[in-house]
C-alpha positions as CSV (number, residue, x, y, z in Angstrom):
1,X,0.0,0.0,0.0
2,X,2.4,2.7,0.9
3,X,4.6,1.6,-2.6
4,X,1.3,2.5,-4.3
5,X,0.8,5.4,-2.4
6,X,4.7,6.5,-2.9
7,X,4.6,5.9,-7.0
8,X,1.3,8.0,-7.2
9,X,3.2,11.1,-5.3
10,X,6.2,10.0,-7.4
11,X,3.9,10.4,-11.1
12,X,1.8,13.5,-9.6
13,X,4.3,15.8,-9.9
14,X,5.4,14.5,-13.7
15,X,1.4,14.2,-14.8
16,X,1.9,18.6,-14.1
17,X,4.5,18.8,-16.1
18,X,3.3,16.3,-19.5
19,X,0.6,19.2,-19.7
20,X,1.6,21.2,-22.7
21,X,1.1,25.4,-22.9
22,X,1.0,27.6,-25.8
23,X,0.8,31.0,-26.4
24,X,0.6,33.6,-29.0
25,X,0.7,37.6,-29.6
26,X,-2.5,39.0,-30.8
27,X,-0.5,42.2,-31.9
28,X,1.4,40.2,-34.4
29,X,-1.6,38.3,-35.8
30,X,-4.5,40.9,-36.3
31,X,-2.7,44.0,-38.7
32,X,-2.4,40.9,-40.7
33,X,-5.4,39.7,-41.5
34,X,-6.9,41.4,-44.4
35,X,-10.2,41.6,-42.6
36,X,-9.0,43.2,-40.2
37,X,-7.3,45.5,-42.6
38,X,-10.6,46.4,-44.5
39,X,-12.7,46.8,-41.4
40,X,-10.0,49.4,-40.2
41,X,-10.6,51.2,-43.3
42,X,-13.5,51.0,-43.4
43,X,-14.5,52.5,-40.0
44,X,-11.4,55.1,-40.5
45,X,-13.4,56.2,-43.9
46,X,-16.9,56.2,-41.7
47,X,-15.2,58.4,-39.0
48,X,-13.8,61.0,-41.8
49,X,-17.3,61.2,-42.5
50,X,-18.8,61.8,-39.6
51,X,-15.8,64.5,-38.7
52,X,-16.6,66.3,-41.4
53,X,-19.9,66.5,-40.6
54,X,-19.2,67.6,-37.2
55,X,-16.9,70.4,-39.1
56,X,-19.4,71.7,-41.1
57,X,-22.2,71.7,-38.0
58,X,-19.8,73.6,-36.1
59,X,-18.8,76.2,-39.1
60,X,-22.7,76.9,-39.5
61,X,-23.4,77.3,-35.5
62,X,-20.2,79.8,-35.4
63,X,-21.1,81.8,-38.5
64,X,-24.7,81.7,-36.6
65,X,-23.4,83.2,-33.5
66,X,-21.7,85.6,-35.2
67,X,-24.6,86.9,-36.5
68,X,-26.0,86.8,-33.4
69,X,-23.5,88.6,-31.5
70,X,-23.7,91.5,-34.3
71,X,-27.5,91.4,-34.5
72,X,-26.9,91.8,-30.6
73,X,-24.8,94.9,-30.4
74,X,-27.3,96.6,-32.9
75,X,-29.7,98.5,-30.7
76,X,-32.3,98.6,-33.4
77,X,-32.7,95.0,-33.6
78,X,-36.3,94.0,-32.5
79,X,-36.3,91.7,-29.4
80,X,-38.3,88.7,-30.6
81,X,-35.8,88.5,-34.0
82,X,-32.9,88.4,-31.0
83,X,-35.1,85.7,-29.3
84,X,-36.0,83.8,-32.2
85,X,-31.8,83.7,-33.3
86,X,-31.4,82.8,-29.7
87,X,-33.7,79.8,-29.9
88,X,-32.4,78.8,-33.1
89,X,-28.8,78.7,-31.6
90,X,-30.2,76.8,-28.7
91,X,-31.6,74.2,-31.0
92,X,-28.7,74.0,-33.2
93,X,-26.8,73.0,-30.1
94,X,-28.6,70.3,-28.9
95,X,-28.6,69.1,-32.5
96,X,-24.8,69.1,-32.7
97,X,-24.6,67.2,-29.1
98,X,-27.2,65.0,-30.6
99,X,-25.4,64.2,-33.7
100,X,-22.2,64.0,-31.8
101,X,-23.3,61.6,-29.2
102,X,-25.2,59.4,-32.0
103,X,-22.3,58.9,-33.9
104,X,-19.8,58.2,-31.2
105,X,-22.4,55.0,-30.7
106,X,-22.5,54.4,-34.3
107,X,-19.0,54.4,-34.5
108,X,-18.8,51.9,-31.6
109,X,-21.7,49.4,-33.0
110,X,-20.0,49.4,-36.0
111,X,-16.8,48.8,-34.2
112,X,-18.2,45.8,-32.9
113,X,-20.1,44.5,-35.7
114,X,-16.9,44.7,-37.9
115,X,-14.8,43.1,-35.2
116,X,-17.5,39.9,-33.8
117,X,-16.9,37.8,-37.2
118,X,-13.0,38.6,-36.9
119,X,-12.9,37.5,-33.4
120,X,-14.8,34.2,-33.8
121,X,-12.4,33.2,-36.9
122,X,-9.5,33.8,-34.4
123,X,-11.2,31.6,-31.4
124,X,-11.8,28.9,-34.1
125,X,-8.6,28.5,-35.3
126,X,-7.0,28.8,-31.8
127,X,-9.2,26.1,-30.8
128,X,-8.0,24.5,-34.3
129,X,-4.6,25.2,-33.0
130,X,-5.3,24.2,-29.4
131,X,-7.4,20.4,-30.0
132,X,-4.4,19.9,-32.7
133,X,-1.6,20.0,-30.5
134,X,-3.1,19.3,-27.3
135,X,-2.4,22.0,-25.2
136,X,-3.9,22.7,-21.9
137,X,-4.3,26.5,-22.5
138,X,-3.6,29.0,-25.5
139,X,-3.0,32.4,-24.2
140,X,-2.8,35.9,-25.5
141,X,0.3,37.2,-24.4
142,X,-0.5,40.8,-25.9
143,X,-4.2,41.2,-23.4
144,X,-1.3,41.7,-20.5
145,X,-3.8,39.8,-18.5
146,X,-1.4,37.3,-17.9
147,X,0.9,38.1,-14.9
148,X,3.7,35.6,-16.1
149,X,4.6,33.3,-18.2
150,X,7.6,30.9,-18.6
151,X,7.7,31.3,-23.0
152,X,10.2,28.2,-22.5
153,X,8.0,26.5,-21.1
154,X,5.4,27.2,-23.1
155,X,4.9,26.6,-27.6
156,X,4.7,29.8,-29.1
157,X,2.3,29.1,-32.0
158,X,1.8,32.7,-33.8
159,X,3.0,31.4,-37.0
160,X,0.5,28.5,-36.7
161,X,-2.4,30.8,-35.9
162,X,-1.1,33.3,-39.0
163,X,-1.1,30.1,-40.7
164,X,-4.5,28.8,-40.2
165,X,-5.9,32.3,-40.5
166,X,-4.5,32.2,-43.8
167,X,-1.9,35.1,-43.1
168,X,1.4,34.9,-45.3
């Protein structure tokens, strides 16, 4: 009993160290992958828009207040035309916040719509990668989420995953 009990302590220890690790570096993986690449231009040609957009709002509202301000100092200028500019500034204010607020959440769902399809053909193929070569974990070295880890210890397999994603 205890020479059963002393080989089982013995082959603990070694059944730790059979398990296999890998790990990988999102940073060298996704500028890559040419969907990646196209979704980046894409949302860096939706955000132009939108920023010139927002340019053009804010042109209009200045040359608005400017008008204003000069209607203002004229002392001739009837008070409900002052009050009616007034208003309109208001309004044109709340619009700009509006538009700005709408398409900082555009921005983002497109973000994430562009990047959910990305993402899951990354999982697959680490999971590819991972039920392949029997590893215990596949880490993301670049999420920093990972205190430490012993890269000798442990396959790197960022060519693999380049490979599988089709990256050259």
């Amino acid at each position: 009993m205890k020479k059963i009990l002393f080989v089982i302590m013995m082959l603990a220890p070694m059944s730790i160290f059979a398990q296999k690790f890998a790990h990988f570096n999102m940073s060298n993986v996704l500028p890559e992958m040419a969907e990646y690449k196209a979704a980046l231009t894409e949302m860096q040609q939706l955000t132009t828009q939108y920023q010139e957009e927002m340019k053009r709002l804010q042109t209009e509202y200045q040359t608005k207040a400017e008008e204003f301000q000069k209607l203002s100092a004229d002392a001739n200028t009837a008070q409900a035309i002052l009050q009616s500019k007034g208003q309109d500034l208001q309004k044109m204010e709340e619009s700009i916040q509006t538009f700005y607020q709408a398409s900082q959440e555009d921005l983002q769902k497109k973000q994430t719509e562009k990047m959910e399809p990305i993402q899951a053909k990354i999982v697959a193929a680490i999971k590819k990668i991972g039920e392949a070569g029997g590893y215990v974990y596949v880490v993301d070295l670049s999420t920093g989420a990972i205190p430490f880890i012993n890269e000798s210890l442990s396959t790197d397999v960022t060519a693999q995953l380049k490979a599988e994603l089709g990256i050259k």
